[in-house]
C-alpha positions in Angstrom: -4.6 8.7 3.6 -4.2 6.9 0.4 -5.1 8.0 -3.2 -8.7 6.7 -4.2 -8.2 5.0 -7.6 -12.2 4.1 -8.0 -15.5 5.2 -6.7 -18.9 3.9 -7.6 -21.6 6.1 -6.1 -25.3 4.7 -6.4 -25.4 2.4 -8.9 -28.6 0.8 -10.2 -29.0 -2.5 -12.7 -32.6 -3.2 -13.5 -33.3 -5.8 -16.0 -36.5 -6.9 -17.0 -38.7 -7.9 -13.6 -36.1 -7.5 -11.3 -33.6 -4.9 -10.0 -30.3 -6.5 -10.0 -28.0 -3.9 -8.1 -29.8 -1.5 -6.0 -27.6 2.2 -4.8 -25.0 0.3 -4.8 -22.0 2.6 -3.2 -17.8 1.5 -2.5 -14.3 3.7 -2.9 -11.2 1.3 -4.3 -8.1 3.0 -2.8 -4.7 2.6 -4.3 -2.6 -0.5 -3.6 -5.6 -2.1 -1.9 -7.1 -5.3 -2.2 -10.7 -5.2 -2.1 -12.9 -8.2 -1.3 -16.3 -7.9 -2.6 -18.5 -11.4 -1.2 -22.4 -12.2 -1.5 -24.2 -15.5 -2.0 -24.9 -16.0 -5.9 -27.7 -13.8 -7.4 -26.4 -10.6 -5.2 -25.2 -9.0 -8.1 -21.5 -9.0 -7.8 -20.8 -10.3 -11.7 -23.2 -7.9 -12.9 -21.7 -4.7 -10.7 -17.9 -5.8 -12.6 -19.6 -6.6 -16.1 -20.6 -2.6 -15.4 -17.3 -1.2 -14.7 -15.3 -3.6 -17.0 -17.4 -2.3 -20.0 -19.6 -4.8 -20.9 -23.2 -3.4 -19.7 -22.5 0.5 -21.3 -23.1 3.2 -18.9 -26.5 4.1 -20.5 -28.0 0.7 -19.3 -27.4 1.5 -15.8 -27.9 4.7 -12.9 -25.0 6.1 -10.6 -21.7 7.2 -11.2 -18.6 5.8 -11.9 -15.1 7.6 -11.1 -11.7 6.0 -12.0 -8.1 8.2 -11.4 -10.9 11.5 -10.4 -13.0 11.1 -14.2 -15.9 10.4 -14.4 -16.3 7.0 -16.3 -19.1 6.6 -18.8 -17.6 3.2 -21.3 -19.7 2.0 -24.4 -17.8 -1.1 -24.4 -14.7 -3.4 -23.0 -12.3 -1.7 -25.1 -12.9 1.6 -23.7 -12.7 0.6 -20.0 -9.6 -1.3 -20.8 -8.0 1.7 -22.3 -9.3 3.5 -19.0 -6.9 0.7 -16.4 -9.8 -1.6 -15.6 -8.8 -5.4 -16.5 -11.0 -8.0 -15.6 -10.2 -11.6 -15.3 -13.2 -13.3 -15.9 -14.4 -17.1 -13.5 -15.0 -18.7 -17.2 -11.4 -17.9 -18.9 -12.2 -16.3 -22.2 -8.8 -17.5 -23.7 -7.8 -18.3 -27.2 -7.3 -22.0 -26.8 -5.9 -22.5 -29.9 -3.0 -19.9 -29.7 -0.2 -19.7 -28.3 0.8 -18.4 -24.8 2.4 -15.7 -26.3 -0.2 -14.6 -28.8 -3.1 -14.8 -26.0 -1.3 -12.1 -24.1 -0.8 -9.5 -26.4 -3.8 -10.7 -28.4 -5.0 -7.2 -30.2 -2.6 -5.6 -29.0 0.1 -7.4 -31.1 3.4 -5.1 -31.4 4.3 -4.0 -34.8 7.4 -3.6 -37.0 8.5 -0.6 -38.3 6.4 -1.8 -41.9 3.8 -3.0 -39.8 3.4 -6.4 -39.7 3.5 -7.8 -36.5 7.4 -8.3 -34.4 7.3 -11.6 -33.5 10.3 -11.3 -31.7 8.8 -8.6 -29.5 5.9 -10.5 -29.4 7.8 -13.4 -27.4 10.1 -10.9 -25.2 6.8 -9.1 -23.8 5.1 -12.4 -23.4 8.2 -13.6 -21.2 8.5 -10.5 -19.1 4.4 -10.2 -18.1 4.8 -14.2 -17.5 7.7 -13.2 -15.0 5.4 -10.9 -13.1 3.3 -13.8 -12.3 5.9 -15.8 -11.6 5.2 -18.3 -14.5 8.4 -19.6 -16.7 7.4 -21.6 -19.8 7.5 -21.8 -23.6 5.7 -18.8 -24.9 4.7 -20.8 -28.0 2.9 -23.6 -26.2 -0.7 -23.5 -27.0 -3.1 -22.7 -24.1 -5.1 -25.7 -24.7 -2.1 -28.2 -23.6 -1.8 -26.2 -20.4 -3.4 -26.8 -16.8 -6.5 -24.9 -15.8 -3.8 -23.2 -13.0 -1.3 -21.9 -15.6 -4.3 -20.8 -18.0 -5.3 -18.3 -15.0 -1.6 -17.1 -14.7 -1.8 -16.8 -18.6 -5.1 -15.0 -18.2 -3.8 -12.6 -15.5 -0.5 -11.8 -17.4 -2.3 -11.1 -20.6 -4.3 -8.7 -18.4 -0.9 -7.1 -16.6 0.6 -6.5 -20.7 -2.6 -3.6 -21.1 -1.0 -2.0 -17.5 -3.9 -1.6 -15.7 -4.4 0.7 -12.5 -7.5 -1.9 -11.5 -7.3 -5.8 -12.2 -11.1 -7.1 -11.3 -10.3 -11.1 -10.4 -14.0 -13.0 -10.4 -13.4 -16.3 -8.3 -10.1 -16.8 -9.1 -9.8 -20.1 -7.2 -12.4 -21.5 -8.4 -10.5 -23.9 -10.6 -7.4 -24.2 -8.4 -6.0 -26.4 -5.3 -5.2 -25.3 -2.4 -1.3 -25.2 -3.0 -2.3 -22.9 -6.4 -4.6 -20.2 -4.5 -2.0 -19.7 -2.2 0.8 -18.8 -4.9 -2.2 -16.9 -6.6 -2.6 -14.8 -3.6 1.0 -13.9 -3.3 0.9 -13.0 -6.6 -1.8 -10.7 -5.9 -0.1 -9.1 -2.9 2.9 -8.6 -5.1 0.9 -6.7 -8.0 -0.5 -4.7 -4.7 3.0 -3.4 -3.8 3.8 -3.1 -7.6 1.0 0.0 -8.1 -2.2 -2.1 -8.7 -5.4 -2.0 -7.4 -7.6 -5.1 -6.7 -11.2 -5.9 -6.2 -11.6 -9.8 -5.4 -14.9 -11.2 -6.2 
């Protein structure tokens, strides 16, 4: 029987006039892939803006375990620092930075007198890019690339923070056919590499 990396027990979202997520109940297991699907409005953004951080746990009922503790995050930072990345439909990336500088965006490795090792920067930048199989310049800016390699970009800079649980909403959405195929190998290779998915 494997590990269980996540459980949500009973959780509630009520906003103003409606009840967005209602006892809502799953267990995330390690090295799974788990495919969470409902027509828009079901609530399945809302459930991952709950355990990626961004609605705090005092907005919302149930519980929340990750790795056997319970989880109770004030913000994005704190589930990130917990294993939970999440890899958002609408990219949330730096456009105007480079490839490099959007992955270990505030998390920038430092020098020895603290200013930040550029040369450390661009090694960890090529070696997350590897895991998702994507070899380019890391000093190209995001903007010039294709809505494709700004996903890889997306999920690498989410692989360099090492999470346990990667949260993909709608990955696709943006990609061809030929793209969500390589995407889903690459998912199926984090799987056998320790990581746990939930698939929006």
């Amino acid at each position: 029987m494997k590990q269980t990396v996540l459980t949500v027990e009973n959780v509630i979202k009520r906003f103003p006039g409606t009840v967005a997520l209602k006892g809502v109940s799953f267990e995330l297991h390690a090295q799974e892939i788990l495919a969470l699907a409902g027509e828009n409005g079901a609530g399945k953004s809302t459930l991952m803006k709950i355990l990626s951080g961004i609605y705090p746990h005092r907005e919302y009922e149930g519980k929340i375990t990750l790795n056997g503790k319970e989880c109770q995050f004030t913000g994005t930072a704190m589930a990130e620092n917990a294993g939970i990345a999440m890899i958002y439909q609408e990219l949330n990336m730096e456009l105007d930075l480079s490839v490099a500088e959007n992955i270990v965006l505030g998390k920038y490795p430092r020098t020895k007198w603290g200013s930040i090792d550029w040369k450390q920067v661009r090694e960890e930048a090529e070696k997350t890019l590897g895991q998702v199989g994507l070899h380019l310049d890391t000093g190209t800016i995001v903007r010039n690339l294709n809505p494709s390699m700004q996903q890889l970009v997306s999920i690498a800079r989410a692989l360099y923070r090492k999470p346990r649980v990667l949260i993909l909403d709608e990955p696709t959405s943006v990609l061809t056919e030929r793209e969500a195929q390589k995407l889903m190998e690459i998912i199926r290779k984090l799987k056998n590499d320790g990581i746990s998915c939930i698939y929006i």
